[in-house]
C-alpha positions in Angstrom: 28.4 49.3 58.7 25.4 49.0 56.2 25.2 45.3 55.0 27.0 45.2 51.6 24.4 43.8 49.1 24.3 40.3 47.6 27.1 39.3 44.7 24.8 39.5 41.4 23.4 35.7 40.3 25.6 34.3 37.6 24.1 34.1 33.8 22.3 31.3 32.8 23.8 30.0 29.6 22.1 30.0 27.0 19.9 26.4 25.8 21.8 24.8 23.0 20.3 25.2 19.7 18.4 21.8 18.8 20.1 19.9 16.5 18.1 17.6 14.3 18.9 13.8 14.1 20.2 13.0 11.0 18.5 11.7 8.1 19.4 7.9 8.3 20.2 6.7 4.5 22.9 4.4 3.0 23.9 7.0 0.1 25.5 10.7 0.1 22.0 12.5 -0.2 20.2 14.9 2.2 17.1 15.8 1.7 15.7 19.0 1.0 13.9 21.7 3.9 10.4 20.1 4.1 7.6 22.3 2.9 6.3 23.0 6.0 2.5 23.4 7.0 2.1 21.6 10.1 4.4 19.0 11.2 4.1 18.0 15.1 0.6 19.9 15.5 -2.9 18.8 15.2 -4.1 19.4 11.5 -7.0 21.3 13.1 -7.6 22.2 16.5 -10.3 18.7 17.9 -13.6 19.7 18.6 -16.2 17.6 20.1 -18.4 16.1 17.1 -20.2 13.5 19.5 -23.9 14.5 20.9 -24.6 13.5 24.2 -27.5 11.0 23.1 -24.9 9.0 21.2 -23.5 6.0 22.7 -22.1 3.0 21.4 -23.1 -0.4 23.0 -19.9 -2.1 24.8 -20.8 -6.0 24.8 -17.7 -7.9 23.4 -18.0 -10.7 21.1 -16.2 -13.5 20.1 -12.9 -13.4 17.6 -14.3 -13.5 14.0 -12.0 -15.6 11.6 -12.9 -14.6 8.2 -9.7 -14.6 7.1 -7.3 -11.7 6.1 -9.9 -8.8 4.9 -7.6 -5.8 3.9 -4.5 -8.0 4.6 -5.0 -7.5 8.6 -8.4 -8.4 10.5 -8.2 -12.2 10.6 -8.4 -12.8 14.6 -9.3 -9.4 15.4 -11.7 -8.8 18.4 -14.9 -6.9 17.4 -17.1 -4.9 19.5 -20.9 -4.8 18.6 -22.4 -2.1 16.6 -26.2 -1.2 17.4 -28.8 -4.1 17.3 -29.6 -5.0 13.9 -25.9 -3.5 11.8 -22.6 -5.6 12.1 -19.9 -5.5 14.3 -17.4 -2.9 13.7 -13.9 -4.1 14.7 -11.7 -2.5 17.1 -11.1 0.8 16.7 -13.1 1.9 13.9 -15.0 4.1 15.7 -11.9 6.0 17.0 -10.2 6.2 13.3 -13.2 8.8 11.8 -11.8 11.1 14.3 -7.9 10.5 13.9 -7.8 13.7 10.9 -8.0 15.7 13.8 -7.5 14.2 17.1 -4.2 12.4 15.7 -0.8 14.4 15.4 0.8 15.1 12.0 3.7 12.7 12.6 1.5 10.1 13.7 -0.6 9.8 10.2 2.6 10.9 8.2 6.0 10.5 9.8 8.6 12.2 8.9 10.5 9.1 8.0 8.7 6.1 6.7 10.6 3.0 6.2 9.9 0.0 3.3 11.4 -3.3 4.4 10.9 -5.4 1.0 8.7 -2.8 -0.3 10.8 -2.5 -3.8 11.1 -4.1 -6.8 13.0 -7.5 -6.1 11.9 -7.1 -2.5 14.3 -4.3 -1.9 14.3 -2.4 1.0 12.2 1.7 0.3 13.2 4.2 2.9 10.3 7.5 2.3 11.0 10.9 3.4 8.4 13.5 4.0 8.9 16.6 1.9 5.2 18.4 2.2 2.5 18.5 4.2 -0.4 19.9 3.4 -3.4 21.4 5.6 -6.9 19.1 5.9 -8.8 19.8 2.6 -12.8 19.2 2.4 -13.3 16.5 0.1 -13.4 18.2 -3.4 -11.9 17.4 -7.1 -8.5 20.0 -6.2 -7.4 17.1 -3.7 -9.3 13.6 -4.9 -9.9 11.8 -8.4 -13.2 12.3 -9.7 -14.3 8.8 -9.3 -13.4 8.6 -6.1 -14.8 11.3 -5.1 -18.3 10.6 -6.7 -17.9 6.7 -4.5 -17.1 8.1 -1.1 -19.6 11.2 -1.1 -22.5 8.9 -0.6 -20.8 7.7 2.2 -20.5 10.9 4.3 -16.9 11.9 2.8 -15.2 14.0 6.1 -11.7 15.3 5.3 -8.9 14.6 2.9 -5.1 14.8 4.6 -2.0 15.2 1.9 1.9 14.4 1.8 4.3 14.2 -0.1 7.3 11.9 0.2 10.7 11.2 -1.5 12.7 8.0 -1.3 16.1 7.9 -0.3 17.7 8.6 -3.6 15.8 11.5 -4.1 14.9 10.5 -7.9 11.1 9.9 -7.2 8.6 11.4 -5.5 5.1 9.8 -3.8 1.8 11.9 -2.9 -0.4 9.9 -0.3 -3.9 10.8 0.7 -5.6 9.8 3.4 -9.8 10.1 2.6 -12.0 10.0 6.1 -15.5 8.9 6.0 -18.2 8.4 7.9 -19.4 4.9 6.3 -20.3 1.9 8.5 -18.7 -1.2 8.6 -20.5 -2.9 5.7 -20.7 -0.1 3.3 -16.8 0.0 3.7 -16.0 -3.3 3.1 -18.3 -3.0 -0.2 -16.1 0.1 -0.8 -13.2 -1.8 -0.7 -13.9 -4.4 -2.9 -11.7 -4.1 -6.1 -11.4 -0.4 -5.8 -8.6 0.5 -8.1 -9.6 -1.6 -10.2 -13.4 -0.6 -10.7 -12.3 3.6 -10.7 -10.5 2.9 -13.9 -8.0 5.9 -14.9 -9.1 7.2 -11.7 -5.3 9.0 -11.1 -5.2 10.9 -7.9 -3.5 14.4 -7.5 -0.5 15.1 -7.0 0.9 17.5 -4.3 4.1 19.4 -5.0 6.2 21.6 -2.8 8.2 24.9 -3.6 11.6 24.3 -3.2 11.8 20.7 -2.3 12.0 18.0 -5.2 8.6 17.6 -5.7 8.8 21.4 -7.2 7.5 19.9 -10.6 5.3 17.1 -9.3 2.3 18.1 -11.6 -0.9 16.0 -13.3 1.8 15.5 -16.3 4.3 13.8 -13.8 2.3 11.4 -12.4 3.4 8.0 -13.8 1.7 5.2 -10.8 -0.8 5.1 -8.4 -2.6 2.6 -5.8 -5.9 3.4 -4.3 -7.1 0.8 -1.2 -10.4 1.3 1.4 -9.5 -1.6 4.5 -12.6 -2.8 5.5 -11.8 -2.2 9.2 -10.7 1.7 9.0 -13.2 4.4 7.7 -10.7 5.7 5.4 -9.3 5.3 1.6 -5.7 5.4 1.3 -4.5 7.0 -2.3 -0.7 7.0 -3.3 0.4 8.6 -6.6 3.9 8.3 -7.8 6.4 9.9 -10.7 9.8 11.0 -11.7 11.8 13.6 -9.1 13.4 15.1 -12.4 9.9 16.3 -13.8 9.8 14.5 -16.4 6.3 13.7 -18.2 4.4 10.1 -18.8 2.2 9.9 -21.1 0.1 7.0 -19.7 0.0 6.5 -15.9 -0.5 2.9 -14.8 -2.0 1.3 -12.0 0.6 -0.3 -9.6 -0.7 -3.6 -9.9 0.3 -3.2 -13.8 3.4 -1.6 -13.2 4.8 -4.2 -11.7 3.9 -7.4 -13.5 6.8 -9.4 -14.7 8.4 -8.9 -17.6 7.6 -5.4 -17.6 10.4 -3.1 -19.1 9.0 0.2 -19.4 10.5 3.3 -17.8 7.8 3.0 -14.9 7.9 -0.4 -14.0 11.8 -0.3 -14.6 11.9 2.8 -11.7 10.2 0.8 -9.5 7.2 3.6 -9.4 4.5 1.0 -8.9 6.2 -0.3 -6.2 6.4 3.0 -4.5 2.8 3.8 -5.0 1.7 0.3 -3.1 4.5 0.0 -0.9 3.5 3.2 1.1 -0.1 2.8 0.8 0.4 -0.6 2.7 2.5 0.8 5.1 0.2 3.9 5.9 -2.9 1.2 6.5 -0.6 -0.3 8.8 0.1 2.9 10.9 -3.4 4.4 10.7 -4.1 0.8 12.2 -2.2 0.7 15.0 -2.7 4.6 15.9 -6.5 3.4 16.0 -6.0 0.6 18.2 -4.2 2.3 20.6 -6.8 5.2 20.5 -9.6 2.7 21.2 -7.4 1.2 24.1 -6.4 4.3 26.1 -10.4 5.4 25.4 -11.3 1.8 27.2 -9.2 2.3 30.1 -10.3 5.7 30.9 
């Protein structure tokens, strides 16, 4: 008798569909699709900038306590620069190449949370509603006078997003500007910055179909602009209204939210938002760096 052939292998069942967590909030709303560029890529694919002759000199030196400098470097470790410049702290170096080498979620997450970053000290929550590609540094995606103070400093890339907070009724673009400045010329960048660009408003970023859809030049009501002295990189932060309406005189944050203020913008809390996240995005782009600079140490 001819051997009877094998009993066909049962189907596979089909994967599950993924099934996004969900948004984490204290009220009814759910945020809009995000305007999707890239969200959990690279913003562009890395490529090696370094020539082989370049080296950086690895001699340790002792902790440096000058105090809080950009609100995080007292007690930081530095690591000497080349003979003759100043020490650049720990994982500078590493931060001029996070536009590229870092994933989208790790400059921008998707969520962004704001312990104490409102007015009163009430707790922000920021979702991300656009992303937008890496942009060379040009007026379409920086302030004029910011642009005209980083160019001299080797201006590399400009990254965009757009967040919402939880309530959906305003709606923050942060920018993250990448240089190629030294330690010293940043630190003179940083000094005052905001406050010496003047009107220096930066642009906002809307998004089709999200609520950022009429976040125009018209819209923009605050804004924060800050350069740490330990990162390469100028964080910008523009706020206004989700409902599109217009202001007719932006203010900087620092002005919005001075006491006894009770104009529509400092009522909303939009000065708030613009610092808030910018100080919060300095603290991730911080941490991202360091880590970068650790797991390039222990290779």
């Amino acid at each position: 008798m001819p051997p009877q052939a094998a009993p066909p292998a049962p189907a596979r069942p089909a994967p599950a569909a993924f099934v996004p967590a969900p948004y984490g909030r204290t009220t009814g709303y759910a945020p809009p699709p995000e305007a999707l560029v890239e969200t959990t890529t690279r913003l562009r694919p890395v490529r090696d900038r370094r020539s082989a002759g370049r080296t950086a000199a690895a001699a340790a030196c002792a902790v440096l306590g000058f105090g809080l400098i950009g609100g995080a470097l007292a007690g930081v470790w530095l690591a000497a620069s080349e003979p003759g410049k100043p020490a650049e702290p720990v994982g500078y170096a590493e931060a001029r190449e996070l536009w590229h080498n870092a994933p989208v979620d790790a400059l921008f997450p998707q969520t962004l949370p704001g312990p104490g970053a409102g007015p009163g000290a009430a707790d922000r929550t920021w979702t991300r509603i656009v992303v937008a590609p890496d942009a060379p540094c040009s007026p379409a995606v920086l302030a004029k006078g910011l642009l005209a103070a980083v160019e001299p400093l080797g201006c590399e890339r400009v990254l965009r997003a757009t967040y919402t907070d939880a309530t959906a009724s305003s709606v923050i673009t942060v920018g993250l500007v990448f240089t190629r400045a030294d330690a010293t010329a940043q630190r003179t960048l940083g000094e005052g910055l905001t406050a010496r660009l003047g009107q220096d408003v930066p642009p906002a970023l809307s998004g089709p179909s999200t609520v950022a859809a009429r976040f125009g030049d018209r819209q923009r009501a605050s804004w924060w602009t800050s350069a740490p002295a330990d990162l390469p990189v100028v964080v910008t932060a523009v706020s206004g209204f989700a409902d599109g309406r217009t202001v007719d005189a932006p203010q900087p944050a620092d002005k919005a939210t001075a006491k006894g203020r009770t104009d529509a913008v400092a009522q909303s809390g939009l000065g708030h938002e613009a610092k808030g996240i910018t100080e919060r995005l300095e603290r991730l782009l911080r941490t991202t760096a360091t880590a970068a600079a650790k797991e390039k140490k222990a290779r």
